[in-house]
PDB file of N, CA, C and O in Angstrom:
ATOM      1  N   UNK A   1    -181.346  -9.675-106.884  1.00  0.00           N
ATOM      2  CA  UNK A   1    -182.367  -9.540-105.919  1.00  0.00           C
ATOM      3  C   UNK A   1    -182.731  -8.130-105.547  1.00  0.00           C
ATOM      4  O   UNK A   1    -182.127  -7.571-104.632  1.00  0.00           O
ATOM      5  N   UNK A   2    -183.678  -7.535-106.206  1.00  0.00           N
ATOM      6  CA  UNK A   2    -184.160  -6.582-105.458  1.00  0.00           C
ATOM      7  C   UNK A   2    -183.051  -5.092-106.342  1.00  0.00           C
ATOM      8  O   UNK A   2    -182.887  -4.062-105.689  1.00  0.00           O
ATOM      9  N   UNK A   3    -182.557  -5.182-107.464  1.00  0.00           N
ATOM     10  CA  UNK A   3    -181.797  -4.089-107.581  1.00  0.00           C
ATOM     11  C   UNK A   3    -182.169  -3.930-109.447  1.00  0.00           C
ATOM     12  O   UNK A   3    -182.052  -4.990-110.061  1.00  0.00           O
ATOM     13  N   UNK A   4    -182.508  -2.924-110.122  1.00  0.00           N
ATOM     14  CA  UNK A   4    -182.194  -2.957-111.776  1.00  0.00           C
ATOM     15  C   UNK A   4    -181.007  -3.152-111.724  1.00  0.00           C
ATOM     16  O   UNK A   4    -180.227  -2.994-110.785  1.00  0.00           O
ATOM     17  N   UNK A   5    -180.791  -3.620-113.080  1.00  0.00           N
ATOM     18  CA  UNK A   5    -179.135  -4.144-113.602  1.00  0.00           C
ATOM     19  C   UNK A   5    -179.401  -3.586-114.895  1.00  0.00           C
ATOM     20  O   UNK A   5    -180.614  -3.582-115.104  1.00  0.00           O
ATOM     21  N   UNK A   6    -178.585  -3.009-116.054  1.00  0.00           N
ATOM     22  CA  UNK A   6    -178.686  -3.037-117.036  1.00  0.00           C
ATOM     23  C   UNK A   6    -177.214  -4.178-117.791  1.00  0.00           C
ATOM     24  O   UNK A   6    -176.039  -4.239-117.431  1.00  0.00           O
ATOM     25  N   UNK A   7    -177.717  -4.697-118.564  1.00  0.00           N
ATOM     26  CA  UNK A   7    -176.983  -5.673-119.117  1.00  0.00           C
ATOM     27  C   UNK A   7    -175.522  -4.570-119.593  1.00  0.00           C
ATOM     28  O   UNK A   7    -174.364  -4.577-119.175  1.00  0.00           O
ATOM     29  N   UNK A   8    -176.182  -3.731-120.586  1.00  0.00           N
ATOM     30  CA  UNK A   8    -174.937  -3.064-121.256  1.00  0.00           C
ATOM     31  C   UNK A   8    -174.071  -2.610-120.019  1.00  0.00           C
ATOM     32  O   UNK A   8    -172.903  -2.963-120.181  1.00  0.00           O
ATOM     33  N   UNK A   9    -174.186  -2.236-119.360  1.00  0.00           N
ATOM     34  CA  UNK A   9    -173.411  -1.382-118.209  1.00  0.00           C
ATOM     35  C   UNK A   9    -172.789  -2.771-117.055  1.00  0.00           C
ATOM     36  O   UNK A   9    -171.673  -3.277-116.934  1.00  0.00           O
ATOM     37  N   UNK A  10    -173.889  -2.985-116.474  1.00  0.00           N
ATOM     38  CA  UNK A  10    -173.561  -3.934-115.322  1.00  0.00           C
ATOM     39  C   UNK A  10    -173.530  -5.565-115.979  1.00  0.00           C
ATOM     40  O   UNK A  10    -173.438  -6.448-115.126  1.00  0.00           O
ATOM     41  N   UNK A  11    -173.578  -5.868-116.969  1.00  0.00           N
ATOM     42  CA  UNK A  11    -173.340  -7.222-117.435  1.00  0.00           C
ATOM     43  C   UNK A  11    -172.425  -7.402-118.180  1.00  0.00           C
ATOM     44  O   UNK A  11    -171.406  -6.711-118.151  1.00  0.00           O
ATOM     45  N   UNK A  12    -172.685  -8.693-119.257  1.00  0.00           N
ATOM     46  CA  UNK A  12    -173.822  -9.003-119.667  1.00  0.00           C
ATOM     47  C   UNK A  12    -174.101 -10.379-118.653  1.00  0.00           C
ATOM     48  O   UNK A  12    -174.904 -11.222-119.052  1.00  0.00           O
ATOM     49  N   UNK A  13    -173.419 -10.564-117.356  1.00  0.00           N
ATOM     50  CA  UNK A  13    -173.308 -11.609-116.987  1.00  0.00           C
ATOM     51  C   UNK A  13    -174.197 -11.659-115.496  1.00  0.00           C
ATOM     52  O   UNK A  13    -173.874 -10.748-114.735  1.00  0.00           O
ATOM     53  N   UNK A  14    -175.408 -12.713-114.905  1.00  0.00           N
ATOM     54  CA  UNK A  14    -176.005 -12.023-113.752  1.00  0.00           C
ATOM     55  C   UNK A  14    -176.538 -13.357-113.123  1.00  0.00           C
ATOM     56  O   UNK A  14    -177.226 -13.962-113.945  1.00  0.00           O
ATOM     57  N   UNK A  15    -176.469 -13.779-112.335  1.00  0.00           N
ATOM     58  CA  UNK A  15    -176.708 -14.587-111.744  1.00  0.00           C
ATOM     59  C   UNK A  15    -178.372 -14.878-111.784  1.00  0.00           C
ATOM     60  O   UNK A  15    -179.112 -14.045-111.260  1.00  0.00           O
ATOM     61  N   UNK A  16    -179.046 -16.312-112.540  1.00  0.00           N
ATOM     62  CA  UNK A  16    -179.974 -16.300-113.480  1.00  0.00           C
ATOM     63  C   UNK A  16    -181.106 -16.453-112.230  1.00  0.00           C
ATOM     64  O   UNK A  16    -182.218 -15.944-112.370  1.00  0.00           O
ATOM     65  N   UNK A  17    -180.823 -17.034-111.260  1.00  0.00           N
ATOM     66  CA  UNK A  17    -181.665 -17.528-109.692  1.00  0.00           C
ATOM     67  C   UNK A  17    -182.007 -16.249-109.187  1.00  0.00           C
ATOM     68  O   UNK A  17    -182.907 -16.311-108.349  1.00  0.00           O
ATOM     69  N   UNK A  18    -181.425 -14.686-109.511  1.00  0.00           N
ATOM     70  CA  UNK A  18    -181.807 -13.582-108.843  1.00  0.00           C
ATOM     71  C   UNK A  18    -182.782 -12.989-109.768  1.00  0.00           C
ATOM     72  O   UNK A  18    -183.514 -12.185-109.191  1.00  0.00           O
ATOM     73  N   UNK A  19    -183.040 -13.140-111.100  1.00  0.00           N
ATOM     74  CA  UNK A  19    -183.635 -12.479-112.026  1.00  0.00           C
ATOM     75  C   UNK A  19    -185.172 -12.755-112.354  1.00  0.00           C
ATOM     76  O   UNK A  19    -185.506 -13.640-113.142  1.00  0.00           O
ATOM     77  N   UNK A  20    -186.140 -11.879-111.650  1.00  0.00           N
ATOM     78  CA  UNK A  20    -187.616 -12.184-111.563  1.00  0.00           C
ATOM     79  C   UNK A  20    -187.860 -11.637-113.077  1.00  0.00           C
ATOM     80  O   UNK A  20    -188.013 -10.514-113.557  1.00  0.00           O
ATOM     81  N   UNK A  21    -187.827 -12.944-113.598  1.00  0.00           N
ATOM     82  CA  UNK A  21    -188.265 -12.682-115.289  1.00  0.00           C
ATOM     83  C   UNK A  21    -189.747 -12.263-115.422  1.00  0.00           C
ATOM     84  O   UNK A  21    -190.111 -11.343-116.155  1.00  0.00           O
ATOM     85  N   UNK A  22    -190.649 -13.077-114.585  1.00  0.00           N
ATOM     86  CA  UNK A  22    -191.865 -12.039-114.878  1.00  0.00           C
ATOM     87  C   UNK A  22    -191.947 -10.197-114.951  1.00  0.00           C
ATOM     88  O   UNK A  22    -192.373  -9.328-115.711  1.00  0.00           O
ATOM     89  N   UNK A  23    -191.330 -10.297-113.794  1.00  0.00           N
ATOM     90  CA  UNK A  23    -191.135  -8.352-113.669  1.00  0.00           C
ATOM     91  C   UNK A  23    -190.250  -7.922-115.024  1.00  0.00           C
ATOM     92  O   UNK A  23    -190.465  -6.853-115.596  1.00  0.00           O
ATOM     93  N   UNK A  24    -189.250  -8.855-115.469  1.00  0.00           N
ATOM     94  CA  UNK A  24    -188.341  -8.535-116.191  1.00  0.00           C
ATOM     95  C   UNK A  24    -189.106  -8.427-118.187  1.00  0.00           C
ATOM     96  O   UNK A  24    -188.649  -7.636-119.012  1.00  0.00           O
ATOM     97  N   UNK A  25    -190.096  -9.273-118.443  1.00  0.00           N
ATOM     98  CA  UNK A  25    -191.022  -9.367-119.833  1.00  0.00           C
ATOM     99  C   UNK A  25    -192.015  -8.133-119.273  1.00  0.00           C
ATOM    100  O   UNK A  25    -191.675  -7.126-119.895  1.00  0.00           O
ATOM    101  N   UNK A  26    -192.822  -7.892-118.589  1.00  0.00           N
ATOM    102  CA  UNK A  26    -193.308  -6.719-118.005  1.00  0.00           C
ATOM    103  C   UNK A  26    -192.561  -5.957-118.767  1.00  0.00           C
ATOM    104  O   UNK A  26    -192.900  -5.554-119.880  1.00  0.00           O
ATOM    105  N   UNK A  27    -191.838  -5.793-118.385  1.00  0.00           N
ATOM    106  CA  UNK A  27    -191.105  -4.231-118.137  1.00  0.00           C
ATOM    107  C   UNK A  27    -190.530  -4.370-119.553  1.00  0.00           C
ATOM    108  O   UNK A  27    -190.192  -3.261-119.966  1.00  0.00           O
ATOM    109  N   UNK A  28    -190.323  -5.267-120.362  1.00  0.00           N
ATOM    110  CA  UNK A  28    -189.975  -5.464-121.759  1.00  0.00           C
ATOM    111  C   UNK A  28    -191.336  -4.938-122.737  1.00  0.00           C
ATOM    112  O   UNK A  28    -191.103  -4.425-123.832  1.00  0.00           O
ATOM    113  N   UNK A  29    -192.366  -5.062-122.383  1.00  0.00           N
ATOM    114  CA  UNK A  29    -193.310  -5.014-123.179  1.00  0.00           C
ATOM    115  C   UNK A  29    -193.653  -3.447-122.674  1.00  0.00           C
ATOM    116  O   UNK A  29    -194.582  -3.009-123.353  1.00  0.00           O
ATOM    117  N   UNK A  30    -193.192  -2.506-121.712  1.00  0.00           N
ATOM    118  CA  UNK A  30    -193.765  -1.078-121.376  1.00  0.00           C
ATOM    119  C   UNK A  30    -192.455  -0.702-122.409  1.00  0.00           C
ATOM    120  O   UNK A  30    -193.121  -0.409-123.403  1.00  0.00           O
ATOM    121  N   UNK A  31    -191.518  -0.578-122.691  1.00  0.00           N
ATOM    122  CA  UNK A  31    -189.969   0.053-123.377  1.00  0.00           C
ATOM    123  C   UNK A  31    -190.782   0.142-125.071  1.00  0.00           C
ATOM    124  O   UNK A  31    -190.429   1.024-125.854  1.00  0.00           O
ATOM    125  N   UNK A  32    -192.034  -1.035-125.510  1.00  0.00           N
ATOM    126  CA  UNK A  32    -191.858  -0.787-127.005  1.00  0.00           C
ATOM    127  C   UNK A  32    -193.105   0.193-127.229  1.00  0.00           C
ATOM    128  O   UNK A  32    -193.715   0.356-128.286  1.00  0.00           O
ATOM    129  N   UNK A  33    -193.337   0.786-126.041  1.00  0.00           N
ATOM    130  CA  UNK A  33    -194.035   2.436-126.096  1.00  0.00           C
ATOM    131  C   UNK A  33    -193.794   3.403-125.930  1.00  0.00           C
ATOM    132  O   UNK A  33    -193.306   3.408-124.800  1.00  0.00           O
ATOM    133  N   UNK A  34    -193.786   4.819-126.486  1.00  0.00           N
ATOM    134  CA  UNK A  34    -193.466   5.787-125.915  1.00  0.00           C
ATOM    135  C   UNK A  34    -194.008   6.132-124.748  1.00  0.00           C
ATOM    136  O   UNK A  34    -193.215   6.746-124.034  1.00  0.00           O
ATOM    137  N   UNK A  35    -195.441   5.905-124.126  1.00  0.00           N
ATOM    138  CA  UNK A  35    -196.033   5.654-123.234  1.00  0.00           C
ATOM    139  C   UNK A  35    -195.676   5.089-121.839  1.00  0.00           C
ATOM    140  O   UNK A  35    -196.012   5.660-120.801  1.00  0.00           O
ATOM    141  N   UNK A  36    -194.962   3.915-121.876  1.00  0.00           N
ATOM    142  CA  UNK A  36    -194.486   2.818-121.238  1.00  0.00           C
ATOM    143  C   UNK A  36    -192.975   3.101-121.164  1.00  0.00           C
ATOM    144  O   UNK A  36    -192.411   2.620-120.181  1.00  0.00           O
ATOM    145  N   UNK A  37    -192.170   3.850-122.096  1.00  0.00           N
ATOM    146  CA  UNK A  37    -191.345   4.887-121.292  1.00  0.00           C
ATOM    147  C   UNK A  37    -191.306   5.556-120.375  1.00  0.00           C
ATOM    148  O   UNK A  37    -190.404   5.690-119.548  1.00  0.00           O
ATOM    149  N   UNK A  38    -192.606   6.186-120.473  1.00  0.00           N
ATOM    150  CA  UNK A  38    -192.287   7.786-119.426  1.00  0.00           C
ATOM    151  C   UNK A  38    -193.122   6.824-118.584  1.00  0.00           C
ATOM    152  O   UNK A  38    -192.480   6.690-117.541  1.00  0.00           O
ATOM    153  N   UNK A  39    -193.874   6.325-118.537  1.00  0.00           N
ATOM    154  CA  UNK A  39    -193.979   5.703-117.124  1.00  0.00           C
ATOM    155  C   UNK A  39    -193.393   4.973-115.826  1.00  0.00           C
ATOM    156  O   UNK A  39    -193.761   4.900-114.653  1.00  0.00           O
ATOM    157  N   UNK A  40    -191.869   4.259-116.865  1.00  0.00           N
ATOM    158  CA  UNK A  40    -190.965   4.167-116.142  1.00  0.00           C
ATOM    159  C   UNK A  40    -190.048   4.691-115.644  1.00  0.00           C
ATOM    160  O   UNK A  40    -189.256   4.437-114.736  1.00  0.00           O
ATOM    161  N   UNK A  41    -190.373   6.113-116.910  1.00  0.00           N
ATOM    162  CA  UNK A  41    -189.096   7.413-116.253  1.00  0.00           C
ATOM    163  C   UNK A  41    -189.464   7.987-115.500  1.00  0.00           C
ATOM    164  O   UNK A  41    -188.615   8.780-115.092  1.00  0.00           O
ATOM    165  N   UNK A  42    -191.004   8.086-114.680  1.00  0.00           N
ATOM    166  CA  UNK A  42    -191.918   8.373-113.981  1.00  0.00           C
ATOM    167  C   UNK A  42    -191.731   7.995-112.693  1.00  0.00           C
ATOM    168  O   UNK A  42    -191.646   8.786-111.754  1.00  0.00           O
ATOM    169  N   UNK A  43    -191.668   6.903-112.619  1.00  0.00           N
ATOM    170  CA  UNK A  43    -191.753   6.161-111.482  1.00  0.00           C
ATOM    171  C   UNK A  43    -190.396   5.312-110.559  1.00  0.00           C
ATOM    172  O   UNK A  43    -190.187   4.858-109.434  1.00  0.00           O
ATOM    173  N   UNK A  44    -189.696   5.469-111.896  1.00  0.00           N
ATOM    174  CA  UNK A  44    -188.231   4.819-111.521  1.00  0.00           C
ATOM    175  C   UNK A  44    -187.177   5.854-111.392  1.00  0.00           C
ATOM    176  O   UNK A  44    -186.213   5.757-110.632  1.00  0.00           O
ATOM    177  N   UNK A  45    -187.461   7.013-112.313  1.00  0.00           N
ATOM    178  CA  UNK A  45    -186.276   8.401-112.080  1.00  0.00           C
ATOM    179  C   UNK A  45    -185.875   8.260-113.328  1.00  0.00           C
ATOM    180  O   UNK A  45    -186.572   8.048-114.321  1.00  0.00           O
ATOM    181  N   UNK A  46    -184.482   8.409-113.233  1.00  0.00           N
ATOM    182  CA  UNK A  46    -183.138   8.080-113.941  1.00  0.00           C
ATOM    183  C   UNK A  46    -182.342   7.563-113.737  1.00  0.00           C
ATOM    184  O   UNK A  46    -181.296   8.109-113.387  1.00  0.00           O
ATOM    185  N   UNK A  47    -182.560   5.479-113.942  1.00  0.00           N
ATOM    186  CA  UNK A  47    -182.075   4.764-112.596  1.00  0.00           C
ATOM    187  C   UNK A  47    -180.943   4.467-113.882  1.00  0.00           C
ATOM    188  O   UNK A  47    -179.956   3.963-113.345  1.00  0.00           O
ATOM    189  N   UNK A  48    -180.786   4.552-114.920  1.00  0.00           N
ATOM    190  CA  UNK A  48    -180.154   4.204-116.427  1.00  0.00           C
ATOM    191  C   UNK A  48    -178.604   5.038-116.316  1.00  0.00           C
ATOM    192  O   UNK A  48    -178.601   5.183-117.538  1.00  0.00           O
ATOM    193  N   UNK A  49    -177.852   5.420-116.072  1.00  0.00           N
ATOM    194  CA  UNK A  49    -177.085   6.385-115.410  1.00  0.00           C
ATOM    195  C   UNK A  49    -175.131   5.463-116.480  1.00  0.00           C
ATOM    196  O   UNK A  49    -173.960   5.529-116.107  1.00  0.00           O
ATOM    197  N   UNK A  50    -175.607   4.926-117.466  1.00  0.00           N
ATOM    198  CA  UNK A  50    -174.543   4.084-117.994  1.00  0.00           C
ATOM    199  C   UNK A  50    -173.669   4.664-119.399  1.00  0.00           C
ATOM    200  O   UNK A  50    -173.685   5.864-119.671  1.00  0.00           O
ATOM    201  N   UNK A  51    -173.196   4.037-119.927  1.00  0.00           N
ATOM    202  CA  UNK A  51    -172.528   4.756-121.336  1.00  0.00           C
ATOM    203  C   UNK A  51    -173.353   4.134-122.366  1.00  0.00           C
ATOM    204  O   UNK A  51    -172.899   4.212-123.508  1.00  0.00           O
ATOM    205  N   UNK A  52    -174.755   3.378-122.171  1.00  0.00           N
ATOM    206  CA  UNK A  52    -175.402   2.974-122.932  1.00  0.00           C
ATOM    207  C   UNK A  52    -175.790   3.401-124.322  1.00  0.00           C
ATOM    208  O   UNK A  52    -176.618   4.267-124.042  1.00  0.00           O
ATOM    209  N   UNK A  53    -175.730   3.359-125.877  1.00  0.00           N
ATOM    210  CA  UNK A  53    -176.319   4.184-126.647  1.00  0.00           C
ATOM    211  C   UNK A  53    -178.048   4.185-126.927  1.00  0.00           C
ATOM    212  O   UNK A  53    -178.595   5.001-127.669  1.00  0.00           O
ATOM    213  N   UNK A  54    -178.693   3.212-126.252  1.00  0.00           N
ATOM    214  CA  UNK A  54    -180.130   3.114-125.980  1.00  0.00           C
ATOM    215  C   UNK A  54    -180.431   4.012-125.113  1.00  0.00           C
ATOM    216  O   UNK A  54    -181.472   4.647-125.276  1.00  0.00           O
ATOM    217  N   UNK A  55    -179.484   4.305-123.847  1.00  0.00           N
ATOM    218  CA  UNK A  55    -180.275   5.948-122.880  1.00  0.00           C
ATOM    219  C   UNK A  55    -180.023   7.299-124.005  1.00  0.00           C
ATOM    220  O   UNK A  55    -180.820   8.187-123.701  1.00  0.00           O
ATOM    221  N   UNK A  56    -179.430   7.577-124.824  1.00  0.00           N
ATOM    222  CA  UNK A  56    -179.557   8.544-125.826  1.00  0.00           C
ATOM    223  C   UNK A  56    -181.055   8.588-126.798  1.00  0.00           C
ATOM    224  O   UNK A  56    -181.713   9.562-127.161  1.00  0.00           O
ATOM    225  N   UNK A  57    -181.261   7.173-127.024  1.00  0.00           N
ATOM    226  CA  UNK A  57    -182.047   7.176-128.518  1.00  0.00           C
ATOM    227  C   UNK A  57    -182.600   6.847-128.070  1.00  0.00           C
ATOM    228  O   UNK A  57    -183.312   6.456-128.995  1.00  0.00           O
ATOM    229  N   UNK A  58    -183.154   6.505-127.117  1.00  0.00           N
ATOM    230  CA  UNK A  58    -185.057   5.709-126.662  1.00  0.00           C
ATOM    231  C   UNK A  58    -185.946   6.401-126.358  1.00  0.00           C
ATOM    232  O   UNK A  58    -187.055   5.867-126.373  1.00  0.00           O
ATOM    233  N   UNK A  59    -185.861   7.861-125.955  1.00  0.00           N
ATOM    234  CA  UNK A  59    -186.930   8.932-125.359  1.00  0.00           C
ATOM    235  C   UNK A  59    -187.213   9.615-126.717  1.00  0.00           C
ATOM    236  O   UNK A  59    -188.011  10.549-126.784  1.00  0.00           O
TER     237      UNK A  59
END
């Protein structure tokens, strides 16, 4: 409710009743742009803060 989660870091497990999947395909379809990256790195910061190997290779 109300918080990003990243699966790799904070999952893979999340309680499915809190997860606004509309916001969640959104925000799936801005990641397969370089565009739709920086707009979220824009607007969201650097909320990604995990041992993820996708925060290395996605920018």
């Amino acid at each position: 409710g109300g918080k990003i989660r990243f699966a790799c870091v904070d999952g893979p497990e999340f309680d499915g009743h809190l997860v606004n999947f509309d916001e969640a395909m959104k925000r799936q379809q801005l990641y397969k742009t370089q565009e739709g990256r920086a707009y979220l790195k824009e607007k969201e910061g650097d909320t990604h803060k995990g041992n993820c190997e996708l925060s290395d290779g996605a920018e």
